[in-house]
C-alpha positions in Angstrom: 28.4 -23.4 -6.9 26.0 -20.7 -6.3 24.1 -19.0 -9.3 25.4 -15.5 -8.4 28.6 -17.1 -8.2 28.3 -18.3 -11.9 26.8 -15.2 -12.9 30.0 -13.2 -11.3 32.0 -15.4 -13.7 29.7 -14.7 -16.7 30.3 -11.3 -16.3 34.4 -11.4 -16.0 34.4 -13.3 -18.9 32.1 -10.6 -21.0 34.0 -7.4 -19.7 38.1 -8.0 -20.8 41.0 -5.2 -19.4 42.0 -4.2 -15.8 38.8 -3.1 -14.1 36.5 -2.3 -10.8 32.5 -3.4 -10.8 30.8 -2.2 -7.7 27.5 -3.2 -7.3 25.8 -1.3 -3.9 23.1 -2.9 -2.1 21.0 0.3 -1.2 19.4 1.5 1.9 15.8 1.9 3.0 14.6 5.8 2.5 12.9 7.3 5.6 9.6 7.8 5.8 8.4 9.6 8.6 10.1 10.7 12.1 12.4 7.2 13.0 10.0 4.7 10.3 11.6 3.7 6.9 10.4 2.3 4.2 10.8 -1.6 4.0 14.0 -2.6 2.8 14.0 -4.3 -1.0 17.7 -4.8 -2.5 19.0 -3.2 -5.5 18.2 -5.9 -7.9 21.6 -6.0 -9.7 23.5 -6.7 -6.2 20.6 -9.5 -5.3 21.7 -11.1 -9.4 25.3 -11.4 -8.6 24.9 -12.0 -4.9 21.7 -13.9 -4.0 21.6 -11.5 -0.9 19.0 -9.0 0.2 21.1 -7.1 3.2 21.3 -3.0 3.6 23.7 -1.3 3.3 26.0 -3.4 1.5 28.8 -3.4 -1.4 30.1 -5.8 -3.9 33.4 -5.2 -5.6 34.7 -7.0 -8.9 37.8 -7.2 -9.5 40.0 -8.1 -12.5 43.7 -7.0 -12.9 45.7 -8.5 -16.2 43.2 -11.6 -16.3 43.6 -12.0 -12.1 39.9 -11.8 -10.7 39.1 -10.9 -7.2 36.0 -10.6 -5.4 34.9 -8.3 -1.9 31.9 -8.2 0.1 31.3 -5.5 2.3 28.9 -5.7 5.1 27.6 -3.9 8.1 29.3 -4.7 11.3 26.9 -6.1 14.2 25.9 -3.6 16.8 25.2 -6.1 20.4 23.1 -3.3 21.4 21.0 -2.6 18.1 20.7 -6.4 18.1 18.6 -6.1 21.3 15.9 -4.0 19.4 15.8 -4.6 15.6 18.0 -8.0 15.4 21.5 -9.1 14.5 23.3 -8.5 11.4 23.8 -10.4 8.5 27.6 -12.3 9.7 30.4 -13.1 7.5 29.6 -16.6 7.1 25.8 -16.6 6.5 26.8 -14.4 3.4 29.8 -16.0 2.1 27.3 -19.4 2.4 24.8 -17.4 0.1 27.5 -15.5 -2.2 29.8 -18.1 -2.5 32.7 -15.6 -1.9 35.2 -16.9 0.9 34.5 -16.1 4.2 37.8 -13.9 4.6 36.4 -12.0 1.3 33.8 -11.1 3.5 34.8 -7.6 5.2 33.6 -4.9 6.3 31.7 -1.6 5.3 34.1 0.4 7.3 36.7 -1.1 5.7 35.6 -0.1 2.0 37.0 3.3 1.4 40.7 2.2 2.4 40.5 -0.9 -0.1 39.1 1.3 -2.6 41.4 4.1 -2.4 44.3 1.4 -2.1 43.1 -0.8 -4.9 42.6 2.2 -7.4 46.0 3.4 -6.7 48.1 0.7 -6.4 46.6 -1.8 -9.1 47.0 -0.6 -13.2 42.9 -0.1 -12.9 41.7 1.4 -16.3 38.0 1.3 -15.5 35.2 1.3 -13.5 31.7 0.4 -13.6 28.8 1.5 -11.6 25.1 0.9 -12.3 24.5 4.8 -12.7 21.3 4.5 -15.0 19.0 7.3 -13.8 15.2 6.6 -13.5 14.7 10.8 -13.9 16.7 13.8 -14.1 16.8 14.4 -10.4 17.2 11.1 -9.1 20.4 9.5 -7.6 21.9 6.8 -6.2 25.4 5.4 -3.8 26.6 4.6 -7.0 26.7 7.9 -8.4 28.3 9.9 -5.2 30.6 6.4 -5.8 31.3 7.4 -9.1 31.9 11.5 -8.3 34.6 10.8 -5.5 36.4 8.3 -7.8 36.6 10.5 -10.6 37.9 13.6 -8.4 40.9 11.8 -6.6 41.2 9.4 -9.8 40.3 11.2 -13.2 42.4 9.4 -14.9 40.5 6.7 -14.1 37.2 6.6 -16.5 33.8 5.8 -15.1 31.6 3.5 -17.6 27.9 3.2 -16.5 28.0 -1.4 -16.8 23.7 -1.9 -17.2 23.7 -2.8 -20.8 26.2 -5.3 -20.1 24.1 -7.1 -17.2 20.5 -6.4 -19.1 22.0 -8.7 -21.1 22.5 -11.6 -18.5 19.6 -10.8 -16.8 17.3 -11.0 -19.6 18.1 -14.7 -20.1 16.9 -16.8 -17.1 18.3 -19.9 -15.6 16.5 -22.9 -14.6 16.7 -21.3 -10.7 14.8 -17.9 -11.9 12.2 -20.0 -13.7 11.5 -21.5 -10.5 11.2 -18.7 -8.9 8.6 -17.2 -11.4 6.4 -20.4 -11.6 6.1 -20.3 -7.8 5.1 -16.4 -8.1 2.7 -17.4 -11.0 1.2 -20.3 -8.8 0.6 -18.3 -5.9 -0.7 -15.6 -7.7 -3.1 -18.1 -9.4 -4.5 -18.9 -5.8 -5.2 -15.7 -5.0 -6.8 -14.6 -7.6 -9.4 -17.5 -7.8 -9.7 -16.6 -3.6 -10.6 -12.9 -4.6 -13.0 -13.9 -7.6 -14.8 -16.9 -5.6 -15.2 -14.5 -2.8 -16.3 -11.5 -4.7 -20.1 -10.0 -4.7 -21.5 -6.8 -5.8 -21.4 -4.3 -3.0 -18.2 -4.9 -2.3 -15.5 -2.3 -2.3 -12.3 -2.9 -4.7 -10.2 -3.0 -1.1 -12.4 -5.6 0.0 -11.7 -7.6 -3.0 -8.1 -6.9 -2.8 -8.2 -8.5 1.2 -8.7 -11.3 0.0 -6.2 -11.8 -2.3 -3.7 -10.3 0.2 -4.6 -13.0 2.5 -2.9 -15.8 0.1 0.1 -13.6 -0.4 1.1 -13.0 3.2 -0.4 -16.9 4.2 2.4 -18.3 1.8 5.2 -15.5 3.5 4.8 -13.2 0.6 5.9 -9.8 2.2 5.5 -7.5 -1.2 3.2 -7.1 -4.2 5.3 -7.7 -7.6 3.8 -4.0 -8.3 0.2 -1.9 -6.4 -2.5 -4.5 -6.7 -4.7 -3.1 -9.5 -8.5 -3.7 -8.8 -10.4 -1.6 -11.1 -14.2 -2.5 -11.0 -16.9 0.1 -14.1 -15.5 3.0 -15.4 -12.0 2.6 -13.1 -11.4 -0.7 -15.1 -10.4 1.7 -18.5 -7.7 3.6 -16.2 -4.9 2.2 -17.5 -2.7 1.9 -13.6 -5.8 2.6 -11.5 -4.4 2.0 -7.7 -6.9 3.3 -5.6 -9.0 0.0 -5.2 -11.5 2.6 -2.9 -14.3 2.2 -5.3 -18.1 0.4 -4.9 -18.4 -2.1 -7.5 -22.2 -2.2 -8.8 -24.4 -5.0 -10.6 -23.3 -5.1 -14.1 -19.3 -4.1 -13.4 -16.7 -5.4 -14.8 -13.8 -6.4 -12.5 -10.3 -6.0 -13.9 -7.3 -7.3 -12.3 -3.7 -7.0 -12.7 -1.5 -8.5 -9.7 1.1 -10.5 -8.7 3.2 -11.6 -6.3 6.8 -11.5 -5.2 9.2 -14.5 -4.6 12.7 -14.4 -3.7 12.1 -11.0 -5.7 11.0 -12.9 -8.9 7.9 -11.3 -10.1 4.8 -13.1 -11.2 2.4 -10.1 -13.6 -1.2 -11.5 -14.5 -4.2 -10.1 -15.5 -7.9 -11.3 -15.1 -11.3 -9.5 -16.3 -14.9 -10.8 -14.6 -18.1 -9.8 -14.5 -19.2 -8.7 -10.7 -22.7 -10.1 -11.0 -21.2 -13.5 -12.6 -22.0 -13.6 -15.8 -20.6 -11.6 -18.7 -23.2 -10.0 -20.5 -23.5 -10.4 -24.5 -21.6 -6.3 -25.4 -19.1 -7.8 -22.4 -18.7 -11.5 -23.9 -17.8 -9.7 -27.5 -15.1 -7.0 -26.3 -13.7 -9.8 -24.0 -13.1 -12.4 -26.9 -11.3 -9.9 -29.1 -9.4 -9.4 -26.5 -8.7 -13.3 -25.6 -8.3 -13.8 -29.8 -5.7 -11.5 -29.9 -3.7 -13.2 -26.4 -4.1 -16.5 -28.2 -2.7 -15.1 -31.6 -0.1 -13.7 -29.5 0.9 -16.3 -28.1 1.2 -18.7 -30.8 3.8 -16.6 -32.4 6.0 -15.2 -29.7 9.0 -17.1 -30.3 12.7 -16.5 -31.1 14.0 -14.0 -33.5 10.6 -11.6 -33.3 11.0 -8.9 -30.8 8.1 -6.7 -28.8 7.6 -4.3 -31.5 7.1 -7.0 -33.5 4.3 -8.7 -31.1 2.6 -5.4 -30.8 2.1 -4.9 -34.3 0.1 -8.4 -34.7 -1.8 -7.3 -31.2 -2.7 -3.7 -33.4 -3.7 -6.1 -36.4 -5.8 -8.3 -34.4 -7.4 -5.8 -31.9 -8.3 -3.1 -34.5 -10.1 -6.2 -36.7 -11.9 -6.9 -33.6 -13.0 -3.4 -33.2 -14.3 -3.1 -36.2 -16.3 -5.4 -36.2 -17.4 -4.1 -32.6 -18.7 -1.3 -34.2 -15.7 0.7 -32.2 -13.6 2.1 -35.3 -13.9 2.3 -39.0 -9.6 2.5 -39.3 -7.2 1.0 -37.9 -5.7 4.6 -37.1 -8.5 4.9 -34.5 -7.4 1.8 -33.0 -5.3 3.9 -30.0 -8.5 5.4 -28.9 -9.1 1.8 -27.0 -5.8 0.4 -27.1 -3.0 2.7 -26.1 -0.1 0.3 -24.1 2.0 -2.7 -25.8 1.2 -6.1 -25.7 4.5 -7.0 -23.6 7.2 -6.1 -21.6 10.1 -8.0 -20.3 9.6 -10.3 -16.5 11.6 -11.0 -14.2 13.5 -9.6 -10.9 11.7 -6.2 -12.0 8.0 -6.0 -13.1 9.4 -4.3 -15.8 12.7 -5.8 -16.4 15.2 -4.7 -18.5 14.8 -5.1 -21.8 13.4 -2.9 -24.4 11.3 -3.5 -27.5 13.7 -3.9 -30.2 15.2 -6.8 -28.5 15.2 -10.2 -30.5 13.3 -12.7 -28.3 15.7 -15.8 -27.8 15.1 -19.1 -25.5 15.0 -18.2 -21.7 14.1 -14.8 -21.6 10.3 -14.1 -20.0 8.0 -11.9 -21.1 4.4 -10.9 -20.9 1.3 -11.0 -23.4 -1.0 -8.7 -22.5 -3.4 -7.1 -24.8 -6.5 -4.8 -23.4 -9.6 -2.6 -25.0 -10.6 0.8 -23.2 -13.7 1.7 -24.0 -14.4 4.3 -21.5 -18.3 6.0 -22.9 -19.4 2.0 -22.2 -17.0 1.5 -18.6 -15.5 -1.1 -20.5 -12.3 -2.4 -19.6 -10.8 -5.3 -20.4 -7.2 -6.7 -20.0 -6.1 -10.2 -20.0 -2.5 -10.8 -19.0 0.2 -14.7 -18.8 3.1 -14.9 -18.2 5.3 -16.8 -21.3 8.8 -18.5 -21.4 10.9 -18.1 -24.5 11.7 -21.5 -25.7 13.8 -23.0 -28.5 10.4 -22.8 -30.9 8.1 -21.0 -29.8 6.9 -20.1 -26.0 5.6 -21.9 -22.7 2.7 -20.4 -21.4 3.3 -20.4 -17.3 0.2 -19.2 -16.3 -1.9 -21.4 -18.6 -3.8 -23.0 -15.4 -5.4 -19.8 -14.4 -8.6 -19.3 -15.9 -9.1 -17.1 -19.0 -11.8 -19.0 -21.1 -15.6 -16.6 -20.3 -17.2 -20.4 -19.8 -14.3 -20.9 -17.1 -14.1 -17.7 -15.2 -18.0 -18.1 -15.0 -18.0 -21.5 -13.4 -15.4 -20.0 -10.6 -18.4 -19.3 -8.5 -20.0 -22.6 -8.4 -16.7 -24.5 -7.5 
């Protein structure tokens, strides 16, 4: 049985009544003239589908405990085919789904089973993802949701995100894969960027290199923009630019990752340009790597993100005092001004939200920084960690973070 497959029965199981779930596939924006943007699925319809077409719907369906499923695809165009490729067919995603093939239809099909099923099945609800990133944003699912409710108010419209966050969040043994192998390739590209890096060399130099693993092991996006932040850029929280000179002296901070099967890999690294940390560098950085380490011994079950960024505060404003940086722990926000975590997974920032109790498969990050932007001081240190029955498995343990370590890179 396929995963999305189970994770389409997880989710008739949570939801009970006489119901619709459509889950829409989305479609690449243009960009300029005939050029789109490349084409990454809506990551709810990749969870309960395993499929990463355009332009596509899936439809849920459950009717006094009855469940039904419908995929809804593009129809192949012989002539398109000639210049962009063939579609996806029936039976290449029914093999992925692990819907039947004749449950495989298609997308000009859709409105006459929609407007058939809503009206002659006792449908109560039916749920859309229509969770807005802004005020003015939209989405299929929300024109979706507007025509439903005008020739079917009767019908109500629930918005179903809560309900998957709460699948999603927990990862089975087939996402875990999926992040180690991110992590792992990540990990080679980042000791190809630092091994190859000198001073002189422009952040987008730096980042070449560690594009050059990504696309070498068919890596066709970033997890999120490849942060390469060398001196004063390095204390920019989401600096993107990677167009500066790095001098003698710089510190080099990086936060990448890579992308696989849409599984996100998030690390951060922090090196010295000229090789060697010096001694102001060596002290900000082990604050920094005290606090990751305290972190990460007690990220376990029960605690939640808030709670984890309450011992980061503790152990980075101790540090900082003892820096010399602060005299209270109320001035701590003048170097430290993110949390120590977020949730990992088929989004950078997956769902998930801070007052969530940690429990045994979910994935999250540790990453605490110091900003100290008078001395161009920035330092962030970043692994990924697995949620386990006691405590948490570091997955990124094998990529250097001790200063004796990241040091030796060179001479490798």
């Amino acid at each position: 049985m396929s995963n999305s497959k189970i994770r389409r029965e997880k989710l008739f199981n949570i939801l009970k009544g006489n119901y619709l779930i459509i889950f829409c596939s989305g479609k690449s924006p243009i960009k300029s003239a005939d050029e789109s943007y490349e084409f990454t699925p809506n990551r709810n319809f990749y969870y309960f589908s395993d499929l990463d077409i355009e332009n596509a719907f899936l439809v849920m369906q459950k009717v006094d405990g009855q469940t039904n499923e419908k995929l809804f695809i593009e129809r192949n165009d012989p002539v398109l085919a000639r210049w962009i490729g063939e579609k996806a067919s029936k039976e290449f995603c029914s093999q992925k789904s692990g819907l039947k093939v004749e449950d495989v239809l298609f997308l000009d099909e859709f409105i006459n089973y929609l407007g058939n099923t809503l009206s002659r099945n006792d449908i109560e609800e039916v749920f859309l993802n229509l969770k807005r990133v802004d005020w003015e944003s939209s989405s299929k699912e929300v024109e979706i949701s507007k025509e439903i409710s005008k020739m079917f108010p009767y019908i109500i419209i629930k918005d179903i995100s809560k309900v998957i966050y709460g699948l999603r969040m927990l990862k089975d043994e087939d996402e875990i894969k999926n992040i180690k192998y991110a992590i792992e390739i990540t990990k080679d590209a980042f000791l190809n960027l630092i091994k190859n890096s000198q001073s002189g060399m422009y952040e987008y130099e730096l980042q070449a290199y560690f594009d050059f693993v990504l696309r070498k092991n068919g890596v066709k996006d970033y997890a999120f923009k490849p942060i390469i932040a060398s001196g004063i850029n390095s204390t920019i929280l989401h600096y993107s630019d990677n167009s500066s000179k790095t001098e003698e002296g710089d510190l080099v901070l990086l936060d990448l990752g890579a992308q696989y099967n849409y599984y996100s890999a998030d690390i951060s690294r922090t090196f010295p340009i000229s090789r060697k940390f010096n001694t102001r560098q060596k002290d900000v950085y082990n604050v920094v790597l005290t606090t990751m380490k305290e972190i990460e011994r007690q990220a376990r079950p029960g605690l939640t993100l808030f709670d984890l960024n309450e011992i980061a505060k503790k152990c980075l404003a101790d540090g900082c005092k003892k820096l010399g940086l602060i005299e209270s722990s109320n001035e701590l926000s003048n170097y430290y001004f993110h949390s120590v975590s977020h949730f990992l997974g088929l989004d950078t920032h997956d769902v998930g939200d801070k007052n969530t109790e940690l429990k045994p498969g979910m994935v999250i990050t540790n990453e605490p920084g110091l900003y100290i932007t008078k001395e161009k001081i920035g330092i962030r240190i970043e692994d990924d960690l697995l949620i386990t029955e006691d405590g948490c498995e570091n997955l990124s343990k094998d990529i250097p973070r001790e200063i004796e370590d990241i040091e030796k890179l060179w001479s490798m």
